[in-house]
C-alpha positions in Angstrom: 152.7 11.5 102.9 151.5 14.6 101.3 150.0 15.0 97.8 152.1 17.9 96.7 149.7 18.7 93.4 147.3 20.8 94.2 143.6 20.4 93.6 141.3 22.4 91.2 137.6 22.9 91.3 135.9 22.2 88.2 135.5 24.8 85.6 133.6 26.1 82.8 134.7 23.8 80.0 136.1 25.5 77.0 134.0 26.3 74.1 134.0 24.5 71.0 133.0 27.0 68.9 132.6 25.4 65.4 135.9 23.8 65.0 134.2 20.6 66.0 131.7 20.7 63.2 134.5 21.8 60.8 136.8 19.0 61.4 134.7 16.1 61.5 132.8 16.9 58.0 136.7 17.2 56.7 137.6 14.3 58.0 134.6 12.3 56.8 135.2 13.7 53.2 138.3 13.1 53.3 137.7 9.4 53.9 135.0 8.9 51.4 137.1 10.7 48.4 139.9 8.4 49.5 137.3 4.9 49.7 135.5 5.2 46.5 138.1 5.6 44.3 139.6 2.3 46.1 136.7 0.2 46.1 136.4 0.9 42.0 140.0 0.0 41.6 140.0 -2.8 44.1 140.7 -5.2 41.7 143.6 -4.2 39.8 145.3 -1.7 42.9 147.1 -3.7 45.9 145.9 -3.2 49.0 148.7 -1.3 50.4 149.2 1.1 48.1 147.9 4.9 48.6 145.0 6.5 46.5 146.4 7.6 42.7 145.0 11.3 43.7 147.8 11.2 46.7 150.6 9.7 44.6 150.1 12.4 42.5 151.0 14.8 45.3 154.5 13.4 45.6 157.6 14.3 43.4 156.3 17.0 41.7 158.8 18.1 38.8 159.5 22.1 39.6 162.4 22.4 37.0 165.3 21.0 38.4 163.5 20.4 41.8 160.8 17.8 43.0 158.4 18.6 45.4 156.4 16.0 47.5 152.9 17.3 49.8 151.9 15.6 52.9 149.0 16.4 55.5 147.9 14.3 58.1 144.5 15.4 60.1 144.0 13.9 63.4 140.9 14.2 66.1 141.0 11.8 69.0 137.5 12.0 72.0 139.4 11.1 75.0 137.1 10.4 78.3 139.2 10.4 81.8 137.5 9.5 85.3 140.1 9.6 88.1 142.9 11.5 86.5 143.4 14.5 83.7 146.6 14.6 81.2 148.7 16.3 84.1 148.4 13.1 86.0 146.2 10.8 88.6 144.0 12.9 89.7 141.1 11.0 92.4 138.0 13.5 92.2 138.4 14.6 88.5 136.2 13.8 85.1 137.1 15.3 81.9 135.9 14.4 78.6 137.4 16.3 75.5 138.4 16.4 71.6 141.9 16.8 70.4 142.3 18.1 66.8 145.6 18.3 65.1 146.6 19.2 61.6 149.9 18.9 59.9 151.1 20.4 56.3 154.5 19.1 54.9 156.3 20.3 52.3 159.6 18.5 51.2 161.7 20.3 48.8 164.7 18.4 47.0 167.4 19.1 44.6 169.2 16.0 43.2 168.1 13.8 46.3 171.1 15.1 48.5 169.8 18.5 49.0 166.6 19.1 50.5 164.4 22.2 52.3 162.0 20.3 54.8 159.0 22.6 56.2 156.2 21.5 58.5 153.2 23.2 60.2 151.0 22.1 63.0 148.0 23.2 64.4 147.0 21.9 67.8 143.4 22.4 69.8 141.5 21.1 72.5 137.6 21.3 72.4 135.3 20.6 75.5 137.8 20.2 78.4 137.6 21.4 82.0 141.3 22.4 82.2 142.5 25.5 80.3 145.5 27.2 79.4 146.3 28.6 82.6 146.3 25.1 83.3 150.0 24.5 81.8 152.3 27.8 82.1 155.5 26.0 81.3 154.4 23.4 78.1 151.3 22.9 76.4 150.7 19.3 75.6 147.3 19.8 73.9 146.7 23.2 72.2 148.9 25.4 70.0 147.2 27.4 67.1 148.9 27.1 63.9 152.8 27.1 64.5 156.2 26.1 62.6 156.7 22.2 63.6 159.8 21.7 61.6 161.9 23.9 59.2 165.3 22.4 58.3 167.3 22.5 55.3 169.8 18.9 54.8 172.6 18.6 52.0 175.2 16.3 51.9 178.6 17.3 50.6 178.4 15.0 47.5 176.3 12.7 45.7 177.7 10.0 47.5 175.8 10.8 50.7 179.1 10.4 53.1 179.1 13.7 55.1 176.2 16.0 55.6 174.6 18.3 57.6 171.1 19.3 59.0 170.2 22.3 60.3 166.7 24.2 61.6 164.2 22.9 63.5 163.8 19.4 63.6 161.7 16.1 64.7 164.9 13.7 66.3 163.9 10.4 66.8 165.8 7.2 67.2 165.1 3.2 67.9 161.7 3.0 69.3 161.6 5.8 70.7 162.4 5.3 74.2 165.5 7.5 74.4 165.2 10.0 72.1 162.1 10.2 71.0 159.1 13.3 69.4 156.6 11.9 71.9 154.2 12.6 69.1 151.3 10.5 71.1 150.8 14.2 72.5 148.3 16.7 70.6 151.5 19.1 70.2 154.3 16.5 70.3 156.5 16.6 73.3 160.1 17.1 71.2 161.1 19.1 68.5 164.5 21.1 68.1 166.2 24.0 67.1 169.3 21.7 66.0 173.0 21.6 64.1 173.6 18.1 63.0 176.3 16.5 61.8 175.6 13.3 59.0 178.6 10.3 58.8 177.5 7.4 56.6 179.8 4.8 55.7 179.7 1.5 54.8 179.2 0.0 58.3 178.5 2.9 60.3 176.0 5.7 60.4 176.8 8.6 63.0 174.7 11.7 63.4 176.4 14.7 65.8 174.2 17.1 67.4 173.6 20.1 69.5 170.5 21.8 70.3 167.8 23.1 72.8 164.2 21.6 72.5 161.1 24.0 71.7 158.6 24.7 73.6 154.9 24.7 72.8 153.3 27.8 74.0 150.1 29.2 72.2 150.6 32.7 73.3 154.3 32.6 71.2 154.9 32.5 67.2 156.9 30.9 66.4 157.3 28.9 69.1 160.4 29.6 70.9 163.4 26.9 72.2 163.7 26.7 76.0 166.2 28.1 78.2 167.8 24.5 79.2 169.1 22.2 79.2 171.6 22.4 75.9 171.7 19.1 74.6 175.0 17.6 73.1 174.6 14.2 71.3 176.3 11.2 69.7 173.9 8.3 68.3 175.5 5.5 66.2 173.9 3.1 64.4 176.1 -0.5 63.8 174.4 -1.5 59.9 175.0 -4.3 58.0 174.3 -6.9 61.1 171.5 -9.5 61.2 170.2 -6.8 64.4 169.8 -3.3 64.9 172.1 -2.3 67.3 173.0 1.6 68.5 175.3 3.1 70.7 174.4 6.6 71.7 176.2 9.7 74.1 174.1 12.6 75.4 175.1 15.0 77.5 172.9 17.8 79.0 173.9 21.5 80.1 172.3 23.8 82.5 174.8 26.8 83.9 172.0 28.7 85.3 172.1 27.0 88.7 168.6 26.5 89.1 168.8 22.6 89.2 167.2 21.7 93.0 169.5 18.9 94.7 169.1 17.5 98.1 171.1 20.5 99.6 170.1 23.5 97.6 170.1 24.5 93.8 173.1 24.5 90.8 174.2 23.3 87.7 173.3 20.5 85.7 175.9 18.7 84.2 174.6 14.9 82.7 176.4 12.6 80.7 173.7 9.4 79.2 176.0 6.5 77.7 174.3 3.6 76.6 172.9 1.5 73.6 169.9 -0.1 71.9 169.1 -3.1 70.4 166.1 -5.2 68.3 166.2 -8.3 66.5 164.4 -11.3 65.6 165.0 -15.4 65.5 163.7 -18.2 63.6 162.3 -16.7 61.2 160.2 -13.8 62.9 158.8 -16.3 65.5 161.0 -14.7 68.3 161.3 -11.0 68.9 163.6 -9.4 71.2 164.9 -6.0 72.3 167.3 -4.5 75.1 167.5 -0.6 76.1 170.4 0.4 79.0 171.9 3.8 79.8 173.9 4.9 82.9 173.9 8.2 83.8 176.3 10.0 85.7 177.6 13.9 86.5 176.4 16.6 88.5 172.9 17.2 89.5 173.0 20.6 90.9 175.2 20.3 93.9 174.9 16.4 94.0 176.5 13.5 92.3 174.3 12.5 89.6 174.7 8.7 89.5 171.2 6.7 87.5 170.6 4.1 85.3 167.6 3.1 83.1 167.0 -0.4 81.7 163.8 -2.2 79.1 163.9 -5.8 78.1 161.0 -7.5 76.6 160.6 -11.0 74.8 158.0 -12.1 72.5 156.6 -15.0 70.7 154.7 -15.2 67.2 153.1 -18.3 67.4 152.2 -20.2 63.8 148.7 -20.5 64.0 145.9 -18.3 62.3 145.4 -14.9 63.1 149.3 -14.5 64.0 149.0 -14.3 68.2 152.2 -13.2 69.6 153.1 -13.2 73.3 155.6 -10.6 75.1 156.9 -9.8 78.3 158.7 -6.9 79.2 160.5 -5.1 82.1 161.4 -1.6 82.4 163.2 -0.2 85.0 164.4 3.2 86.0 166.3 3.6 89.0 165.1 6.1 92.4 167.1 7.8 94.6 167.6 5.7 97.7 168.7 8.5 100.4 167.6 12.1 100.2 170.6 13.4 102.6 173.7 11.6 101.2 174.5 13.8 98.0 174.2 11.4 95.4 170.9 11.8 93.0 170.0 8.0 91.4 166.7 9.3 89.9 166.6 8.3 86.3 165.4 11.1 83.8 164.6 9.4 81.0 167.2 10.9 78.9 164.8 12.4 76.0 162.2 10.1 75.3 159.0 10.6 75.0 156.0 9.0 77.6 154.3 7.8 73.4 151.3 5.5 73.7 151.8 2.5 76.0 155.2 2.7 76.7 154.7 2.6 80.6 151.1 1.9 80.1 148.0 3.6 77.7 147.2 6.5 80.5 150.5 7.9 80.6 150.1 8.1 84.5 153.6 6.4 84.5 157.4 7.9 83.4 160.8 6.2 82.9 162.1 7.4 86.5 161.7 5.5 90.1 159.7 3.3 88.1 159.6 -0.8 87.3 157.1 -2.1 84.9 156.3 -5.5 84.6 154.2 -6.0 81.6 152.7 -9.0 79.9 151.5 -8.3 75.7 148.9 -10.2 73.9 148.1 -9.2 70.4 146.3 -11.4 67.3 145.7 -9.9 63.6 142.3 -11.1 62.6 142.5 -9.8 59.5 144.3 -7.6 56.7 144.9 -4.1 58.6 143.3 -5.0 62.2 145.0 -5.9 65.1 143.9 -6.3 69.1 146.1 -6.1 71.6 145.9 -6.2 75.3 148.4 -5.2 77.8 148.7 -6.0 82.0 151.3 -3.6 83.4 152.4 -3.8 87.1 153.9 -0.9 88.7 156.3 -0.3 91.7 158.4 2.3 92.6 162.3 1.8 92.4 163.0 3.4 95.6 159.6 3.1 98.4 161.2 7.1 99.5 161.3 8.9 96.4 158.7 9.8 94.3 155.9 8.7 92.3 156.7 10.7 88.9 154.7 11.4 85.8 155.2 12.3 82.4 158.0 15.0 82.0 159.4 13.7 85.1 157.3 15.6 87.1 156.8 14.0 90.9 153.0 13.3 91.7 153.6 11.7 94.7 155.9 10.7 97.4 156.1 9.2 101.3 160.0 10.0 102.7 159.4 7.3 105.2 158.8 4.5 103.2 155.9 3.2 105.1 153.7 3.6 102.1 155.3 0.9 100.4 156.0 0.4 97.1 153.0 -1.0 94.9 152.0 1.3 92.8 148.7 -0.4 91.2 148.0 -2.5 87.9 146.3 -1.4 84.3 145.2 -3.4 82.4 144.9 -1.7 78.6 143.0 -2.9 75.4 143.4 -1.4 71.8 142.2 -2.1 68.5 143.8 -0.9 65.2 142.1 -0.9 61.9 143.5 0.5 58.5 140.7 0.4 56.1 142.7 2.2 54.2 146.4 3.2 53.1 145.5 7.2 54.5 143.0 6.2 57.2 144.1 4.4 60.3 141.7 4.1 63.3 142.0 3.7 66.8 140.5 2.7 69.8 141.5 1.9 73.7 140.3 1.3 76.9 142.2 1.2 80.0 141.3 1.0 83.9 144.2 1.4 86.5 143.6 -0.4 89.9 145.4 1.3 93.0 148.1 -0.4 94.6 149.1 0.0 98.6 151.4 2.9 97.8 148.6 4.9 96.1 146.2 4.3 98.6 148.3 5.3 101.9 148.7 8.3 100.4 146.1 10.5 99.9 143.2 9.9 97.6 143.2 6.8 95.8 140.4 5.3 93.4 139.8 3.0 90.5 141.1 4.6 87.2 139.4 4.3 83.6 140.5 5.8 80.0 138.5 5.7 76.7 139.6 6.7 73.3 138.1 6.9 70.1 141.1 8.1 67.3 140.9 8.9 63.5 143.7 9.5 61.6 143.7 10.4 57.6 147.5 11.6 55.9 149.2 11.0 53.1 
């Protein structure tokens, strides 16, 4: 039963500088340039619709090309007691300021060619951990960098076949398979791609193949990784009362450096499986169902996994529009360590986004299940509250406790530890003054369960977050 993370003393937190003092003035400008111009045309402007100064910033006539700006400034004070971004952590306080900034520029000829550019600058003010912190991906800090640059044409103006190619966002569903993971300061997915484009009437089919980027501050451009190579197949079913996808991925990795239960070698992973959402009765009932299977080689085992999310909710007809969800997730451990066959779920390539297994990210898609119970009411235009209760077990009681990136935290080979993980219990409110300004705040405290105390260092959990958001 032994904590394989290593502990840290406390160090010198890192300097803001005068970043902080930069971006907040921006920010508040920002806002009040956006404000006053509403609140004069109140009357005669809907609600939803963006500021006239933004509109003016989209489609831009450039001769026989349109351009269309975007930027999107975000700073979000984070406060963690009991655990950092790498993890639970009993022992640790931190208390920091992510900044991120993002420029886009979207060039298009005749609406089926376009030149799609975006940069990102990423920082972290005030925090006790540092860079040295994360030598393989940085999740909060990268100075100014290329997010995206991709150019996408389709082979005629009927927008049948076309291609994308260049680094690129991939995103599909909600998220849970193939998602940015854009939650994160620098985004967890981004990739140096080729894809292939199929529309038809009742099919739409994008062909893939890529490696993901990594984020690394001391590298410009950021660089793609050395594996896995991804290969993928998403299809989405249109023109049916539900969305409903079908998807193949299939990961490479010939450098033999994937660690199995008997030594290192190749990965070889194929992910079948497919995605739906839908609603009844007129919105009242909402629905959704995720399930791959995974099998192949994991180094020198068989590779033989599944992952599964349902969830069920209810919008009841009464003021303030309170809805009611459930929802399981569930990906499968590895049950024996000595009999060749890995059944620890990966996650495929989602991103661990903002309450997806709970708001403190302490929690990934693999030897996990995560009962969950949603409560959410709209009091008013642009405001909404919703609270979440999460329970978490392990799949398997011997295999490991794994955080985000499918990293394992913790883990008791006898079993004897059990398999309760611990509850959270998370609260958020989200207010949209305005069309550019969204606003965000959360609290969450994780309670200990028997697994996380019989192993060692266990205590009471909490998470607060203030978030502001401007784009356009």
């Amino acid at each position: 039963m032994v904590d394989p993370r290593p502990s840290r003393s406390i160090r010198a937190p890192v300097r803001c500088g005068s970043w902080g003092h930069v971006f907040l003035p921006i920010l508040a400008l920002l806002s009040a340039l956006t404000w006053c111009p509403a609140r004069a045309q109140a009357r005669s402007t809907p609600r939803d619709q963006p500021s006239e100064w933004t509109r003016a910033l989209k489609d831009i006539p450039l001769g026989p090309l349109r351009l269309s700006l975007g930027a999107e400034l975000r700073l979000r004070f984070e406060s963690d007691h009991q655990f950092d971004v790498r993890g639970y952590a009993p022992g640790t306080r931190d208390h920091f300021l992510l900044e991120r900034f993002r420029l886009t520029h979207d060039l298009r000829w005749k609406h089926w060619v376009r030149l799609f550019v975006e940069l990102r600058d990423a920082h972290i003010f005030g925090s006790q951990l540092d860079r040295a912190d994360f030598p393989n991906r940085n999740p909060v800090e990268d100075s100014l960098d290329i997010r995206q640059a991709y150019l996408e044409a389709f082979f005629d103006p009927s927008h049948v076949f076309g291609v994308r190619v260049g680094r690129q966002q991939i995103g599909y569903g909600d998220a849970r398979v193939f998602g940015p993971g854009t939650w994160g300061n620098t985004g967890r997915y981004v990739w140096d791609a080729a894809m292939l484009k199929l529309r038809l009437r009742y099919l739409q089919l994008d062909l893939w193949a890529g490696r993901f980027v990594v984020n690394s501050p001391q590298d410009w451009p950021n660089r793609w990784s050395d594996a896995p190579t991804a290969f993928v197949a998403y299809a989405k079913i249109r023109r049916l009362p539900l969305r409903l996808d079908f998807f193949y991925a299939l990961k490479l990795d010939w450098r033999g450096q994937t660690a199995g239960e008997s030594g290192a070698g190749d990965l070889q992973s194929h992910s079948v499986g497919f995605q739906l959402q839908g609603t009844l009765h007129r919105g009242l009932f909402d629905y959704g169902a995720t399930f791959v299977t995974q099998v192949g080689r994991w180094g020198p085992d068989q590779l033989l996994a599944f992952g599964a999310n349902a969830k069920l909710g209810f919008v009841m007809p009464a003021p303030w529009r309170p809805r009611l969800g459930v929802q399981l997730t569930w990906g499968s451990g590895d049950r024996d360590a000595t009999d060749g066959v890995h059944g620890t779920f990966d996650g495929v390539f989602g991103g661990a986004d903002l309450s997806r297994y709970g708001q403190m990210n302490l929690f990934f898609w693999a030897n996990l299940r995560d009962y969950e119970i949603d409560f959410a009411v709209r009091p008013r235009h642009g405001l909404k509250v919703l609270v979440e209760y999460h329970f978490f077990t392990l799949d398997e009681a011997t295999d490991a406790w794994y955080t985000t990136g499918l990293k394992p935290l913790r883990q008791d080979p006898t079993g004897a530890a059990g398999s309760e993980l611990g509850h959270e219990i998370d609260v958020r409110i989200h207010w949209s003054p305005l069309p550019e300004l969204a606003l965000l705040m959360g609290y969450s405290h994780f309670f200990p369960g028997r697994f996380a105390r019989s192993t060692p260092g266990a205590a009471h959990a909490d998470w607060v977050m203030l978030q502001a958001k401007y784009g356009f």
